[in-house]
Structure formats: C-alpha cells, structure tokens
N, C-alpha and C positions, 0 to 999 in steps of 0.2 A: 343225170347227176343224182348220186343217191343220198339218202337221209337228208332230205329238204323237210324244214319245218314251217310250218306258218311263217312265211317270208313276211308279209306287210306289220306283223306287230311283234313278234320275237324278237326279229333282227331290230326293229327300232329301238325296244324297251332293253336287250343288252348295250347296243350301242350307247343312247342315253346315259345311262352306269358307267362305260368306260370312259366318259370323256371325265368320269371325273379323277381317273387316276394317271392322268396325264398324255391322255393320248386324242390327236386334234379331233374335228368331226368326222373326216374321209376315213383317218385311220381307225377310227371306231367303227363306223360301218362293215370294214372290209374283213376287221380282223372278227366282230359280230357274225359275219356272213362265213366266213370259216370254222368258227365254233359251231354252229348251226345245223353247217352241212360237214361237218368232216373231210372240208377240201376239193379242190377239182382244179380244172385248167383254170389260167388265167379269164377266158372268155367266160366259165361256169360263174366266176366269182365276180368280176363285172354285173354278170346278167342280176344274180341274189342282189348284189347290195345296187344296183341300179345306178353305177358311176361309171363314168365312159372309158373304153378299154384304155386307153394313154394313161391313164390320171390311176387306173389300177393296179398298171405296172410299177410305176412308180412307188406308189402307196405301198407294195407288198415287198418291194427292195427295204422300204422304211423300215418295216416291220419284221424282217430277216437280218437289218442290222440290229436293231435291239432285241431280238431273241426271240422274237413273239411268232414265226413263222418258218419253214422252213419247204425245199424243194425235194420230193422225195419222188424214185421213178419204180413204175409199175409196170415191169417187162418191157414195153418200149414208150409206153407213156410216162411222162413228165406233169407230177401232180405238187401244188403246191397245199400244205397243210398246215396248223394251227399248233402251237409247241402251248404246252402246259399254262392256262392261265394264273399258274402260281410264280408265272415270271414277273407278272405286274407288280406285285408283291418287293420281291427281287427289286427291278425297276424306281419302284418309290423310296424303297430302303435306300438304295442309292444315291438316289435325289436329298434325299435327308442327308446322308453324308457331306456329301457336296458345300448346301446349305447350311449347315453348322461348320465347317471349316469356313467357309466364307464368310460368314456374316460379324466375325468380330470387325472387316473390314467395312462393310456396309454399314455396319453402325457408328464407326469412326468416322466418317463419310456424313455420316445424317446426324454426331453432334459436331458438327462443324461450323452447325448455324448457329452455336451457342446458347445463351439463356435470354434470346428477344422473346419480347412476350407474342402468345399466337390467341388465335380464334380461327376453330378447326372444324371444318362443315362435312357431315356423314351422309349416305343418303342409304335406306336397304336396314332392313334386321342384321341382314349378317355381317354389315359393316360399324353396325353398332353394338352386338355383345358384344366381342373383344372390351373395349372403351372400358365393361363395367370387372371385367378381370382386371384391365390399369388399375381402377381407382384401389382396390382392395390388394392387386400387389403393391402400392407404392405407397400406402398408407400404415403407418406406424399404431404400436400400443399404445394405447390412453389418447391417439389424436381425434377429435371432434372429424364426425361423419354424420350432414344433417342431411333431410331429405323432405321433399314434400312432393306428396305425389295422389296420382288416381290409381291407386294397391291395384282395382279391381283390370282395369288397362292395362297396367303393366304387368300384372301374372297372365293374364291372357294370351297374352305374346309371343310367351313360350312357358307355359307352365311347370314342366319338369327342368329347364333350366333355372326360370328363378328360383324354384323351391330349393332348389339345391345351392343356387347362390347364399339366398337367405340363410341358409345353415350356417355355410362356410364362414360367411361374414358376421355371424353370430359369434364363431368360435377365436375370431381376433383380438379380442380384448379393448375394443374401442369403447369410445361415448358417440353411440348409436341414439339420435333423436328424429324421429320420425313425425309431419305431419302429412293427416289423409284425407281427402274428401271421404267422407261418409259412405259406403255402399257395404253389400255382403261379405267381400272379398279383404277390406281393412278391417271389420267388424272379426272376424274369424284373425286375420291376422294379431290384431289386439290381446285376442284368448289365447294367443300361443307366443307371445313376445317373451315370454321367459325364455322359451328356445331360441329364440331370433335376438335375445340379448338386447330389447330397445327401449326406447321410452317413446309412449305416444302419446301424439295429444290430434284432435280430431278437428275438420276446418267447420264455419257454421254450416248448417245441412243447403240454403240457398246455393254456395261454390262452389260448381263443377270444376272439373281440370280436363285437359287431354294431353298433357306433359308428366314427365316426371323431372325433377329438379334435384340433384346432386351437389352437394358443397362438400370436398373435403378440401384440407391445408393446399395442394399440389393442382387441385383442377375444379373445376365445375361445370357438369353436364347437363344439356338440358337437353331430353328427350321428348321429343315429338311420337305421343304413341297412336295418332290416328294417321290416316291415309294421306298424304306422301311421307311414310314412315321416314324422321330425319333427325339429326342429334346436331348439336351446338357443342365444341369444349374451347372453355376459354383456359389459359393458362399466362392469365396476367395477374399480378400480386394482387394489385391495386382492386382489381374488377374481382377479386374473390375477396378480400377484406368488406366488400360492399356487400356481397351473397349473402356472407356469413356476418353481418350485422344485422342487415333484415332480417335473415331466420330467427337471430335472436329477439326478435322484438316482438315479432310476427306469434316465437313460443310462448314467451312470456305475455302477451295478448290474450291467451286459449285456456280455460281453463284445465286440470287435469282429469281425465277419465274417472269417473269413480267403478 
C-alpha cells in the first residue's frame, strides 16, 4: 500500500480532530486512515486504522453515504478513497440547518415546564461558560449585576475568554458591582475597571474564596473554580431576593478603594 504515514500517531491525532465534527470514533479512524494513505482495498484500510475487517466495511458504506468516501477501480482493482475533506464542512453546515429549523420546536417543548422555580447543577468548564453568556444575554440596561469572587481563579480558567467577557459585559450599560478577594489579578483588574465598567470594593485580605458568585435579577450562579470544576444556578425569586440582599450588606460593609 503506498503513501503510509506514521500509522500509530497521525492517524490518532487526525482522528481525534474529526470526532469533533461529527463523526463517531470508528468512523474517524477509518476515514483518518484514508487521508493518510490515499486509499486501498478494503483489507489495506482495516489493517492502518486497526479495526476488524466486518466493522470496516460497514464503517466505509457509512462514509460513502455522507460523501466522505468513495469506490474508485484501477484497471481491474477495486480501491476505496477519501473525497475532499471540505465535505465536513458541507456536513456540519447541514446539521446547523437541520438544528435551527428544528429548534423553535424543541424549545416549545422545554418551556412547557413553565416558570417553577429550579436549582440547576453543571459539572466541566465547558458546561459552564455557556451559563455566563445567559446571565449577560438576559440581563437588561440599568439592572443590578453583583458579583464576588476570586478575580485571580476565575481569569485563570480561561483567560482569553474572560477577558473578552469582561469587555462585552462592560459595554451593557449595567450597575456592575464587584466584590474580590485581594490577589494580583483583582488588583490589576481594579486599574482597569473604567474599561470593565464596575465598581469595586475589596474583601478583608484574611478571605480567601474558590467560588465565584453571580447575582443578577433572572439567576444566580455560583461557580466552583477549583477541582471538581462545578456551578450551581438557582432561578427562584425568593432565593435571589436573598443573594442580592446580602451583597448589599456585605457592600456597604467594605470600605471604598481609594
């Protein structure tokens, strides 16, 4: 078989990559192992991606219905090959179709449950941005958006995303009141809150945190930013009327920065 590449780390590391455009783990391997090799018999392509000949036939039928392969013959041989990986592309676009046709129904569907109050358990970073795009889409002009957190934890997280949060949420026109435990990272944030639009006030240097705390009108998140990365949202009246009293007590507690 020709044009073989580094079989044991190539094919893993494209594989890897494609499962994230929707294609399962078998099917990533195979289709992996024909980019690689620029195709062969069914048994060439078994042997690369190391999946037992049944389960590869199958897997390349898969892959020739959604575009991603085809059977091409070379004088009297019969070779299966790899079609343009700009079909994935294609592919996802399509699925996004799908999904926005769909989902006014799905969402019809999931306010069905109406306005009971929840307490909503996350577990995962990635299951937790999202949460902090809710708060700042569904929060109004001039509504109160307080916060108390460890600055220095919660940029760490994911750096280039909060910072960019911090902008955008800067540029809302809220009443932005932040409290921080003390370290490098609120200290520098403080210098630059004109940008960030906030008012801060600082906890006494003794209070560490490993949460960050979220209160606006519609939810309050409480983020767990050490190890088992996990968030809390409540969305009970009652239990945010409570938040946002203690913050205010809590502010007016603190002196103001000079």
């Amino acid at each position: 078989m020709s044009n073989k590449i580094d079989k044991n780390t190539n094919i893993s590391l494209i594989s890897e990559n494609l499962e994230q455009f929707g294609l399962n783990q078998t099917e990533s391997k195979i289709y992996a192992a024909l980019l690689s090799t620029g195709g062969g018999s069914v048994n060439d392509i078994a042997e690369v991606s190391r999946i037992k000949r049944t389960t590869t036939y199958s897997t390349l039928d898969n892959l020739i219905k959604k575009g991603l392969a085809r059977y091409d013959t070379f004088g009297f041989k019969r070779k299966i090959v790899p079609e343009d990986p700009v079909r994935l592309k294609e592919i996802l676009e399509d699925k996004q179709r799908k999904l926005t046709k769909t989902l006014p129904t799905l969402e019809s569907l999931f306010n069905l449950q109406g306005n009971e109050s929840y307490i909503k358990h996350y577990k995962g970073f990635k299951s937790i941005k999202p949460l902090y795009e809710e708060l700042i889409k569904n929060i109004k002009p001039g509504q109160d958006y307080f916060v108390v957190s460890n600055q220095q934890k919660w940029h760490d997280a994911d750096p280039d995303y909060f910072e960019d949060f911090s902008e955008r949420r800067g540029r809302m026109n809220i009443n932005l009141k932040m409290i921080f435990e003390r370290n490098e990272r609120s200290e520098e944030y403080f210098k630059k809150r004109h940008i960030y639009k906030a008012d801060i006030r600082f906890l006494p240097d003794t209070v560490k945190l490993k949460t960050n705390l979220v209160i606006t009108p519609q939810r309050t998140l409480i983020h767990q930013l050490v190890e088992p990365v996990a968030a809390l949202v409540i969305e009970n009246s009652a239990f945010i009327q409570m938040h946002q009293e203690m913050f205010k007590i809590m502010w007016d507690s603190l002196p103001p920065e000079e």
